[in-house]
C-alpha positions in Angstrom: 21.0 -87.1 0.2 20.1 -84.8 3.4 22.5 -83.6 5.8 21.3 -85.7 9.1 23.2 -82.8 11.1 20.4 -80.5 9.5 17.6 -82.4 10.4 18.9 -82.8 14.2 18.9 -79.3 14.6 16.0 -78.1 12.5 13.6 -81.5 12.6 10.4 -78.6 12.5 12.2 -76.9 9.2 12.8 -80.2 7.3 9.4 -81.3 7.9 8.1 -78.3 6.7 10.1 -78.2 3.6 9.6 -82.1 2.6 5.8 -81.4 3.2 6.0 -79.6 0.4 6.0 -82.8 -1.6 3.7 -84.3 0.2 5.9 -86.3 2.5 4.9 -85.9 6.6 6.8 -86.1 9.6 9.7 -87.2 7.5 12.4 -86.1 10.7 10.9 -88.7 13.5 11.7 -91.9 11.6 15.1 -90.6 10.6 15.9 -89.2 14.3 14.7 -92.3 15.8 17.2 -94.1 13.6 19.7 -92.1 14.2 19.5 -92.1 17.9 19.6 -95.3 17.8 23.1 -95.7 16.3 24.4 -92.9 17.5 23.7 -95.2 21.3 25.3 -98.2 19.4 28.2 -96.3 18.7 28.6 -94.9 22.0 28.4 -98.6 23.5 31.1 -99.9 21.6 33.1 -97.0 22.3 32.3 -97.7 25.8 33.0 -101.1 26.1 36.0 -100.7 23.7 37.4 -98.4 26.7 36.8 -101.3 29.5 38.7 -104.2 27.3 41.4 -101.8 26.7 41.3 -100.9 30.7 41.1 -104.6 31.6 43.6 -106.1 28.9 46.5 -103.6 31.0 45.5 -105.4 34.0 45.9 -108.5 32.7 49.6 -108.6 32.1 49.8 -107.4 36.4 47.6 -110.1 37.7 49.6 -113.3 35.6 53.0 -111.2 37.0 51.5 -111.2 40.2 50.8 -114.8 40.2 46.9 -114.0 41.0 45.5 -117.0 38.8 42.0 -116.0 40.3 42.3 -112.6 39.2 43.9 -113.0 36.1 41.2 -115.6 34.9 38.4 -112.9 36.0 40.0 -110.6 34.0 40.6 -112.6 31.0 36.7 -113.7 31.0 35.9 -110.0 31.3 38.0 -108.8 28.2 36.4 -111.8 26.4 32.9 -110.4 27.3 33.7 -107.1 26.3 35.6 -108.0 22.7 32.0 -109.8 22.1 30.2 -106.9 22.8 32.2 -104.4 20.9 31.7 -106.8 18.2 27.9 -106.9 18.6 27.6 -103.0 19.0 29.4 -102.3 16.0 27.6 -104.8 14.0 24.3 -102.9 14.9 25.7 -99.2 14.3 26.9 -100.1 11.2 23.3 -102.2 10.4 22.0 -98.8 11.9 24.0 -96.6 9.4 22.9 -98.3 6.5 19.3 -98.3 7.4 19.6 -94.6 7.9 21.6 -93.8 4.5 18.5 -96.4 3.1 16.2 -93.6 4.7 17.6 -90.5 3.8 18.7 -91.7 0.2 14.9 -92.9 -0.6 13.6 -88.9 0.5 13.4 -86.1 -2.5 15.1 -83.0 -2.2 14.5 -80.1 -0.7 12.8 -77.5 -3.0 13.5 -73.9 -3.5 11.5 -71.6 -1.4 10.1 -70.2 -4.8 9.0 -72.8 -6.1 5.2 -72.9 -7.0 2.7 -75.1 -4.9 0.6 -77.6 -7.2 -0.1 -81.2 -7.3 1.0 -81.9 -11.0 1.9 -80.1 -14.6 -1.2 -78.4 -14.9 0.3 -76.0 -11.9 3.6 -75.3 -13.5 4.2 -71.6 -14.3 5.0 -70.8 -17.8 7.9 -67.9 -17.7 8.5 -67.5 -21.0 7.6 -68.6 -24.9 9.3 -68.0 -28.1 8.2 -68.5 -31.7 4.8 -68.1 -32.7 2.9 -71.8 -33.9 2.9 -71.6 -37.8 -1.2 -72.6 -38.7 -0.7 -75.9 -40.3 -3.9 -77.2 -42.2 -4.8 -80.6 -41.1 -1.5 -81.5 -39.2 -0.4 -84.9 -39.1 1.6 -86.2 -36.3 5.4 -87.1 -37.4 4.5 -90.8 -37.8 1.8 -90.2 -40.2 3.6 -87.6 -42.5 4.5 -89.1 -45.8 7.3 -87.9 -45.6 8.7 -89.2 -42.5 6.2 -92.8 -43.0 9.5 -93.7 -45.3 11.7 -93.7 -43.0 9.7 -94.9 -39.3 9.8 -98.6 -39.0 8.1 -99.5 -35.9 6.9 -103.1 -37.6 10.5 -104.1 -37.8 11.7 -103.0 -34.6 8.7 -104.8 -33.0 10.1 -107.8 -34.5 13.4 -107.1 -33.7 12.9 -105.8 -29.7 8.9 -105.7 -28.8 7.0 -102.2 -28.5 8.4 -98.7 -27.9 11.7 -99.1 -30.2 11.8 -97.5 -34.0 14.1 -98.6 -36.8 15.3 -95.2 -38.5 16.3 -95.4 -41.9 17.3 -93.3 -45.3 16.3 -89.4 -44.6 15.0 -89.5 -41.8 18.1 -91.3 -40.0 20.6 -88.7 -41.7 18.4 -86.2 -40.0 18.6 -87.6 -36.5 22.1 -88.0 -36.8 22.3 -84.0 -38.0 20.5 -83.0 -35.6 22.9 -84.5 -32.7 26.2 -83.5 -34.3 24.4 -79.8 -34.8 23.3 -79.7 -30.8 27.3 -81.0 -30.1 28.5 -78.6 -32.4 26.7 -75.6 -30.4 27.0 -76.6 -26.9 30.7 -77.0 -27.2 31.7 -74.1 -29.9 29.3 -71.4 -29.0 28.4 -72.8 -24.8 32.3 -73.9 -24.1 31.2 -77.1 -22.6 33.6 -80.5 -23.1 32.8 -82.8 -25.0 32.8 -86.1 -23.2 32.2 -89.9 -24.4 31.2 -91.9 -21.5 29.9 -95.8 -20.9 26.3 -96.5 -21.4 27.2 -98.9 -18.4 27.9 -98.2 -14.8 27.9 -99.7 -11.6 25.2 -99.9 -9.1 27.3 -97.3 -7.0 27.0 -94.5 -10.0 23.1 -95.0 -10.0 23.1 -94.3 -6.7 25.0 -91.2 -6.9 22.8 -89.5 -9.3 19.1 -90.7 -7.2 18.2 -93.5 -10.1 18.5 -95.9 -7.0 16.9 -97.0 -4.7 13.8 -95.1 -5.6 14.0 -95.7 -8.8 15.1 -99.4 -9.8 11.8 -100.2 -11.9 12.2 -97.4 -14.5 15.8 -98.5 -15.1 17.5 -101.8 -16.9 20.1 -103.9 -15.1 22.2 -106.7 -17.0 23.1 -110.3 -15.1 26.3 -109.3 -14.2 24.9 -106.1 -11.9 25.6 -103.1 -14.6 23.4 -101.0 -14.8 21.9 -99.2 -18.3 22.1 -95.7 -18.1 18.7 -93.4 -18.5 20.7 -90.6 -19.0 24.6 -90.0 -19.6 23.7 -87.1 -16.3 24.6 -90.8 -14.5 28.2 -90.8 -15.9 28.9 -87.0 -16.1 27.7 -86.1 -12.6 29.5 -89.4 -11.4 33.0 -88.1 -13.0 33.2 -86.4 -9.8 32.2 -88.8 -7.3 34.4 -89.2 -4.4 36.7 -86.8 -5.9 38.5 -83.5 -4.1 38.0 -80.7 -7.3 40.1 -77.8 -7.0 37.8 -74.4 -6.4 39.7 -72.9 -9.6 38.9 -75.9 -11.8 34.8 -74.9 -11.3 32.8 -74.8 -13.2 33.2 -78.1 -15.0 31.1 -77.9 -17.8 30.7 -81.2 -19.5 27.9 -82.2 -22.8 27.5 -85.9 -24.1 25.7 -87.7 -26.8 24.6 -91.4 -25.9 22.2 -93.7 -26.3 19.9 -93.9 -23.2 17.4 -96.6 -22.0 14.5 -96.3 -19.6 11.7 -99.0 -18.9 8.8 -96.3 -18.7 7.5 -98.6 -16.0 5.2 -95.5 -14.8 4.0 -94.3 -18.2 1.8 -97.8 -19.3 -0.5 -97.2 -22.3 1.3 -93.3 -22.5 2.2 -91.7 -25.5 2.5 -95.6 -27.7 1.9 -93.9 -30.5 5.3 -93.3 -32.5 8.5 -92.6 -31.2 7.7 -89.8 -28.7 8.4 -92.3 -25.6 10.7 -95.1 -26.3 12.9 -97.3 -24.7 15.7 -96.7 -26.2 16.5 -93.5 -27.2 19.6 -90.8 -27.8 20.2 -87.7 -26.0 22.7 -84.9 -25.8 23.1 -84.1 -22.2 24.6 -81.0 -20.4 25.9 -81.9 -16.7 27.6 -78.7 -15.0 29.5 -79.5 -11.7 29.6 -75.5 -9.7 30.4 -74.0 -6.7 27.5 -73.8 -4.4 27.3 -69.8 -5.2 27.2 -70.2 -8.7 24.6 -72.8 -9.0 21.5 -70.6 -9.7 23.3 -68.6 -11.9 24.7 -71.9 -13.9 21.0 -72.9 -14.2 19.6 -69.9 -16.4 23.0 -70.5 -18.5 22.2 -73.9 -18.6 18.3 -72.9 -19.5 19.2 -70.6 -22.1 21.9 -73.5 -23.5 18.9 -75.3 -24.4 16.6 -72.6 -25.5 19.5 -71.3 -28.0 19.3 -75.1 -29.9 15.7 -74.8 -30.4 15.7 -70.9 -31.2 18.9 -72.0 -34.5 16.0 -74.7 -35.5 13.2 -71.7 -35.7 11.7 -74.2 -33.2 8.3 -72.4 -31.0 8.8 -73.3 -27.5 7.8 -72.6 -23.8 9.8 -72.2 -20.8 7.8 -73.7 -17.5 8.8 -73.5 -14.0 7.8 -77.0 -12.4 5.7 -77.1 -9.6 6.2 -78.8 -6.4 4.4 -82.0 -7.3 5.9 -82.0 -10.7 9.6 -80.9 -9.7 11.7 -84.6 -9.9 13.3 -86.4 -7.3 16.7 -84.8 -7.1 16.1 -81.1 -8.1 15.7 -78.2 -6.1 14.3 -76.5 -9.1 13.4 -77.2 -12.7 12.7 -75.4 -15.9 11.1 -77.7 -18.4 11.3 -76.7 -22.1 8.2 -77.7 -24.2 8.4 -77.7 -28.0 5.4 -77.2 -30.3 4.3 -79.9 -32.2 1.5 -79.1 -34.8 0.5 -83.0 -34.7 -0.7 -83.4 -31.6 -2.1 -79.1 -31.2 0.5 -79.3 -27.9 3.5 -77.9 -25.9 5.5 -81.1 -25.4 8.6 -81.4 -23.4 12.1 -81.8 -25.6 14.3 -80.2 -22.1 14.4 -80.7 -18.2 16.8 -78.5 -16.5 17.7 -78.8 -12.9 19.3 -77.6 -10.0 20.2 -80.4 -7.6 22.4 -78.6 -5.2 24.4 -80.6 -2.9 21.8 -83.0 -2.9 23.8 -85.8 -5.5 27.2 -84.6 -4.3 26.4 -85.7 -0.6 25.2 -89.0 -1.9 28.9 -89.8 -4.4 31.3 -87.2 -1.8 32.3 -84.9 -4.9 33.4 -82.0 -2.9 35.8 -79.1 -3.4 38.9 -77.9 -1.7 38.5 -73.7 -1.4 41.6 -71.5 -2.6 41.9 -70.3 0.5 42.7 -73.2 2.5 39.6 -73.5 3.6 37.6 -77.0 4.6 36.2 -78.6 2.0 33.0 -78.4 0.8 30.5 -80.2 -1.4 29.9 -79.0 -4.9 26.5 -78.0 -6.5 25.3 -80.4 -9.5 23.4 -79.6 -12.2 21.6 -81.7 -15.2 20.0 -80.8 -18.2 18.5 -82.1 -21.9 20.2 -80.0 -25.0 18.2 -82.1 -25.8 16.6 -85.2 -26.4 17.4 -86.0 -29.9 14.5 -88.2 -30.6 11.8 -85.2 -30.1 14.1 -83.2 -31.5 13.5 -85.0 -34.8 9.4 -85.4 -34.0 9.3 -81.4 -33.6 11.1 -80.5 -36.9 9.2 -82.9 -38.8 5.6 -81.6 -37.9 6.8 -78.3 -37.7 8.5 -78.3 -41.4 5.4 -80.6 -42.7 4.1 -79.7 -46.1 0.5 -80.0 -47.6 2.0 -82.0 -50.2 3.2 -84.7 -47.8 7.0 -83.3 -47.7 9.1 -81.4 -45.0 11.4 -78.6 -45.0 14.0 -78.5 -42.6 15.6 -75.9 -40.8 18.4 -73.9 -42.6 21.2 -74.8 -39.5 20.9 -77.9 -40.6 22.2 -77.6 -44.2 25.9 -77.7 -43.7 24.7 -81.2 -41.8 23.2 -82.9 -45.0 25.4 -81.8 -47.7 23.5 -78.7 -48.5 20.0 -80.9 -48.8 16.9 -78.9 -47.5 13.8 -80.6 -48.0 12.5 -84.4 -47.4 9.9 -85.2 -50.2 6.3 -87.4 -50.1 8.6 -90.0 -51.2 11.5 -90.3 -48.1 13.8 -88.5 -50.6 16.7 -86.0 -49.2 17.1 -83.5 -51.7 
């Protein structure tokens, strides 16, 4: 959420910045608005003062025995209590329309962020690995393989389209390759391990931007929980209306859950498989920073991500997202894209973002400085390491053999009891 402060004093420079995103004279709504309440609150004060002045003069005109006086008085205090009432009842409709405003507006980029309407403008920084030449490369739901082990039939049955039943092989190896990216992030990245719900309140959604914006992508049960797309929701929302120490930062946190996402933007997108599902398991990494560490936290963060798919011998890009392609809450995002022989393309398997104080205005997770100081709010930052799911798509294409097995990446062995290949058959051996 946006300082309002900010946008009072620099209407021109907030303009200019959400312009970026293709949002225009964002600053006149929000000032009208404000205005607005800021009146309301300023009449209630006002007439709070005048039924405070005239209940005083009350008590003097019944002593006085001025019944014509007194009854004057008593009609004006009534007059006023009503209008206080009335005043405050609109500031605080006022103040909600206003947090409705400035909650339902993206963040404010970086200033280095590259211009561009979509991903076909985001800057590639970096790659690593070089794409083996696989000989008529199948995708990971047509290698034989991994066919054994894929059961979208029965999961349609079970739950409708976009959900897989995982079993034999091929389920071990999804559940290796989350205990392996755990295993990493906290032994070798020092991050906590944390199990959170996969259910939260409407308040934590809000904390983390899902809502309002984003109510259609996300599932909601009858009794007004909310299911998480992502455990950044619960992590980020550890902090929420919290007062953190300076000395306890950074608070490095990863967690493995199951995550669920509608993908009520992405009809007819990616069906194929189990690349975009809507139910899916991730291991996320949520850092909570001071506000002069957060940069610096995001190329740890970056290279967190990039060291999992490096151990899995995994080829990989690093791009920076443009402005029309930079989500909601971030000020800046690096995307990291696997390669997946099947489909001849650079898909993303990571998103990580800086959000700056963006999330922590919106849940009041601030931090009390060393030195006495006033508080302050903290930087957030989110990222995948990583989605477990594609994880498992890009070492299947990537290990896929002529003769219909797979061999999978040495890491892993200590993970499947020494095992290091997946036959034609959906044997682990």
């Amino acid at each position: 959420m946006h300082d309002i402060r900010f946008i009072r004093d620099n209407p021109k420079d907030f303009d200019k910045a959400l312009g970026r995103r293709g949002i225009n004279a964002a600053s006149q709504e929000i000032l009208k608005i404000d205005e607005a309440r800021r009146s309301a609150i300023l009449s209630a004060e006002t007439a709070q003062a005048e039924q405070n002045k005239s209940s005083k003069l009350i008590g003097a005109a019944k002593a006085s025995g001025d019944e014509h006086e007194f009854e004057k008085l008593r009609k004006l205090v009534a007059d006023k209590k009503a209008e206080v009432a009335n005043m405050n009842d609109k500031a605080k409709a006022l103040d909600q329309e206003l947090n409705l405003t400035l909650m339902s507006l993206p963040n404010i980029l970086n200033q280095d962020i590259p211009d561009g309407e979509n991903e076909d403008q985001n800057l590639e920084i970096f790659s690593w690995g070089k794409p083996k030449k696989i000989d008529n490369a199948k995708e990971h739901f047509e290698i034989p393989a991994a066919i054994h082990g894929m059961d979208f039939e029965t999961a349609a049955k079970l739950s409708g389209s976009r959900f897989v039943v995982l079993r034999g092989a091929i389920a071990r190896l999804h559940r290796a390759l989350a205990q392996f990216m755990l295993d990493v992030h906290v032994n070798e990245h020092g991050l906590t391990e944390t199990i959170t719900p996969v259910l939260v309140k409407e308040e934590a959604m809000y904390g983390t931007n899902q809502l309002p914006k984003f109510s259609d992508d996300s599932y909601q049960t009858t009794n007004g929980w909310w299911l998480i797309p992502t455990s950044e929701v619960t992590l980020t929302n550890i902090c929420a209306n919290e007062m953190t120490p300076e000395v306890s930062l950074p608070l490095r946190m990863t967690a493995h859950t199951q995550c669920f996402r509608s993908e009520a933007g992405s009809a007819g997108k990616d069906t194929a498989g189990m690349l975009r599902q809507h139910q899916f398991e991730k291991v996320e990494m949520v850092s909570v920073t001071h506000p002069d560490q957060s940069m610096q936290e995001h190329e740890r963060m970056t290279n967190c991500a990039k060291a999992i798919l490096e151990k899995l011998k995994l080829p990989y890009r690093e791009v920076l997202l443009c402005s029309g392609d930079t989500g909601f809450g971030a000020q800046r995002t690096h995307d990291l894209e696997v390669w997946l022989p099947g489909q001849q393309a650079y898909r993303e398997i990571s998103s990580v973002s800086v959000c700056g104080d963006f999330q922590a205005r919106r849940m009041n997770a601030r931090y009390k400085p060393s030195n006495g100081g006033k508080p302050e709010f903290v930087h957030t930052l989110n990222g995948s390491g990583l989605a477990v799911g594609r994880c498992l798509i890009a070492v299947l294409e990537n290990g896929q053999q002529e003769d219909g097995s797979v061999i999978l990446p040495s890491v892993l062995d200590k993970y499947l009891g020494g095992k290091t290949i997946i036959d034609h058959q959906g044997n682990l051996y």
